[in-house]
C-alpha positions as CSV (number, residue, x, y, z in Angstrom):
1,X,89.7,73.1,141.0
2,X,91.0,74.4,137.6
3,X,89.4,78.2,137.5
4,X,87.2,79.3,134.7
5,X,89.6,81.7,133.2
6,X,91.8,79.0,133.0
7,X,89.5,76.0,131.6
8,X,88.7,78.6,129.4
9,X,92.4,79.7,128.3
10,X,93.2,75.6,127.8
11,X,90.4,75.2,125.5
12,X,91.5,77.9,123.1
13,X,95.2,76.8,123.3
14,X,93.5,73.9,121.9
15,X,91.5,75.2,119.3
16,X,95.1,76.9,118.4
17,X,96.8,73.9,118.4
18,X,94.1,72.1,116.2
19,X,94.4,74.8,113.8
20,X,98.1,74.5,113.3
21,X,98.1,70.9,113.1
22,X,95.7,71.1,110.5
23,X,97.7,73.3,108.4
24,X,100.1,71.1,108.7
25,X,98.3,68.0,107.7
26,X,96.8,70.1,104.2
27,X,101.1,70.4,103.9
28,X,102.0,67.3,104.7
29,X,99.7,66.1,102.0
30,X,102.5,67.5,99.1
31,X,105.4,66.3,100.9
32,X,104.5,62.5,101.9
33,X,105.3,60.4,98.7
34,X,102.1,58.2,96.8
35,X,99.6,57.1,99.2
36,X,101.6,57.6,102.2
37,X,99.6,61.4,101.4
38,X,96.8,59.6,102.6
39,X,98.2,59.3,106.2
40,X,98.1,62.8,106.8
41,X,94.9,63.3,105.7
42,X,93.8,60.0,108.1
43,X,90.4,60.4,110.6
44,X,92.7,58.4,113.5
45,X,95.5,60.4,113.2
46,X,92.9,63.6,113.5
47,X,91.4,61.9,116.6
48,X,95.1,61.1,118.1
49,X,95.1,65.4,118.5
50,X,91.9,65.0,121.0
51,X,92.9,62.2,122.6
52,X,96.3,63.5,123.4
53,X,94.8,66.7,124.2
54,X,92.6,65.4,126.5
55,X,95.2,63.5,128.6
56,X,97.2,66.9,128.4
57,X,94.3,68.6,130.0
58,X,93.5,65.5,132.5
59,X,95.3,66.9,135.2
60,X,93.9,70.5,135.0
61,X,90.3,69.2,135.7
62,X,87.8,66.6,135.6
63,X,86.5,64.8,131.9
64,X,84.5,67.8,131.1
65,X,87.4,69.7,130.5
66,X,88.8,66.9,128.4
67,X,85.6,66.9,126.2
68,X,85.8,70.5,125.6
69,X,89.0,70.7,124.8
70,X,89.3,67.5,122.4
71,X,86.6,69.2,120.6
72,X,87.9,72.5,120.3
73,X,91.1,70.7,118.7
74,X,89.0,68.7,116.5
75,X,87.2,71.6,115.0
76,X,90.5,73.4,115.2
77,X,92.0,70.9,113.1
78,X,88.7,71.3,110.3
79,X,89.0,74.5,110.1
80,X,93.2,74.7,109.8
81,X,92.7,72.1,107.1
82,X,90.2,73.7,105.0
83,X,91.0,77.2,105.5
84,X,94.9,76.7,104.4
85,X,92.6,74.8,101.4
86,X,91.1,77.6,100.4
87,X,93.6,80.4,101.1
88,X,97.2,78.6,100.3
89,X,95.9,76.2,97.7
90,X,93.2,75.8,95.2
91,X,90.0,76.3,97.0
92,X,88.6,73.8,98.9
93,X,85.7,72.9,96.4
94,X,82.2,72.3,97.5
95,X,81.3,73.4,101.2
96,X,79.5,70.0,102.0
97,X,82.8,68.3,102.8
98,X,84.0,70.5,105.2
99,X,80.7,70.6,106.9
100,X,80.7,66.7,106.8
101,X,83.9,66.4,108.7
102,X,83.3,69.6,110.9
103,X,80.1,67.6,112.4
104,X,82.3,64.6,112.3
105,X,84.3,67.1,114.2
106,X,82.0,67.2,116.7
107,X,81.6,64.1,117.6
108,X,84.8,62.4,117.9
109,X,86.5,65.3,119.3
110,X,84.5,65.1,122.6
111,X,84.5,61.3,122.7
112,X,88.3,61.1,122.2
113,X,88.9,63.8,124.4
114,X,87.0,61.9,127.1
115,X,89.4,59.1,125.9
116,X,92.1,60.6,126.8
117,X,91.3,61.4,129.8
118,X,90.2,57.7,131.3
119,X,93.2,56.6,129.7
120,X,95.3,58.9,132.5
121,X,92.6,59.2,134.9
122,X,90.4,56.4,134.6
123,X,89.1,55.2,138.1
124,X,87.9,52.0,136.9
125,X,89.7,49.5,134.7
126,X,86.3,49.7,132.0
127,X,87.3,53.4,132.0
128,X,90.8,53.2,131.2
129,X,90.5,49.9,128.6
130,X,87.8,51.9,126.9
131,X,89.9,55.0,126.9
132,X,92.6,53.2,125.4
133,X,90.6,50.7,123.0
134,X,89.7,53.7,121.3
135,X,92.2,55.1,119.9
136,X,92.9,51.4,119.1
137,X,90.1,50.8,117.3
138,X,90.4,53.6,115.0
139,X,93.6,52.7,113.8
140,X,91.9,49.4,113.2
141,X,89.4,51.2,111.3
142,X,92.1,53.1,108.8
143,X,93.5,49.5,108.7
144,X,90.5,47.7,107.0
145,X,90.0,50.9,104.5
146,X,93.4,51.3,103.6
147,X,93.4,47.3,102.8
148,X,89.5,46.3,101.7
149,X,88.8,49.6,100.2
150,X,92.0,51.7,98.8
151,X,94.1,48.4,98.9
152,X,97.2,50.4,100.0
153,X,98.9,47.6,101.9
154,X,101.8,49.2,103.3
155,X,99.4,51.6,104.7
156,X,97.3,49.5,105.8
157,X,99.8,47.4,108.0
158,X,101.1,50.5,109.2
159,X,97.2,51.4,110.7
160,X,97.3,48.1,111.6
161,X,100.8,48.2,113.9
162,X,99.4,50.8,115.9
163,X,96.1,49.2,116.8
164,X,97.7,46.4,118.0
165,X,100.5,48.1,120.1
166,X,98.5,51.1,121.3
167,X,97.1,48.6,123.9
168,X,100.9,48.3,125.7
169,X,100.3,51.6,127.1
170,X,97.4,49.9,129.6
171,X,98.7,49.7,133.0
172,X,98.5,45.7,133.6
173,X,99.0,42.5,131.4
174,X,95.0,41.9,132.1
175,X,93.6,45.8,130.7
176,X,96.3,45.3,127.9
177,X,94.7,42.0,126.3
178,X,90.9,43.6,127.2
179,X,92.1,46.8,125.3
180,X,93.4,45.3,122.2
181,X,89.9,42.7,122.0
182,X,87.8,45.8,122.6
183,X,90.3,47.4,120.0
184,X,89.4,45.0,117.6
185,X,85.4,44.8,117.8
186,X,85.7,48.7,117.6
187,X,87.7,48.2,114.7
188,X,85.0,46.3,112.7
189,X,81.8,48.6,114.4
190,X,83.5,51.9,113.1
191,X,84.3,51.0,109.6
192,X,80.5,49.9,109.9
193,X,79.1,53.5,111.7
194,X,81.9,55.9,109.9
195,X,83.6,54.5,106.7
196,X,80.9,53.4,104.5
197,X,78.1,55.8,105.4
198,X,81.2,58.1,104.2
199,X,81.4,56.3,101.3
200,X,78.2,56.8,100.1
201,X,78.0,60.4,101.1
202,X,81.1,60.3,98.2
203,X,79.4,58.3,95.5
């Protein structure tokens, strides 16, 4: 049983973590060429941090744990972004934004933590296909906004690459095929749920 001093200790290293990678995705923003700047700036690359934070953490203690600390990176990662914004740049502009994508924050950095977790811990197949479908389908997400919306197909292939192979990490032939068709139907929901209420928030 993981001690509370040290549940405690992981979910700050987290937070840390988040905030430096968020830093480093306001940088990376200047140094990726064109649209490739988007990349850095992606939602599923932001959830990748909880969902490899909460497989990091699986061993250490039960999903809980996970959830915690995928949402301590998540905000982490807000924070890192927006606060290098508005100290190493030009300001960050209005505050609605960040709060936007700090409640965003909130909500996929639990749920991807959990992720993460049945992914490596999963004791049922559902768990561990769900886990992994996930982080699937978000890529599939990025994939249909890069290509319906910004139209940047390079990018969008790219998104698209790594929804499709993220599945190969299942543990059998069968939870590989049920991750990559649950993949795609989360694909098509989230680019329903997240992508153009967003879009509206920005018109």
């Amino acid at each position: 049983m993981t001690s509370t001093r040290l549940r405690g200790g992981l979910v700050l290293l987290s937070a840390l973590g988040g905030l430096l990678l968020g830093v480093l995705t306001n940088l990376a923003q200047g140094w990726l060429p064109g649209a490739w700047n988007q990349i850095a700036n992606s939602g599923a690359v932001w959830c990748v941090a909880a969902f490899a934070t909460g497989a990091l953490v699986s061993r250490r203690g039960s999903v809980s744990l996970a959830v915690f600390c995928g949402l301590a990176a998540e905000a982490g990662l807000v924070v890192g972004y927006y606060g290098y914004a508005e100290l190493g740049r030009d300001g960050m502009g209005r505050l609605f934004f960040p709060l936007v994508w700090l409640f965003m924050a909130c909500i996929a950095g639990p749920l991807f933590g959990a992720a993460g977790h049945w992914w490596l811990r999963g004791r049922t197949t559902r768990l561990r296909v769900v886990g992994l479908a996930g982080v699937a389908g978000v890529f599939g997400m990025e994939a249909l906004l890069f290509g319906w919306d910004l139209h940047y197909a390079t990018q969008a292939w790219a998104c698209l690459i790594v929804s499709v192979l993220a599945p190969l990490l299942a543990r059998s032939n069968r939870e590989r095929v049920l991750a990559l068709a649950i993949a795609a139907a989360f694909s098509f929901i989230a680019y329903g749920v997240v992508v153009l209420p967003l879009q509206a928030l920005s018109g």
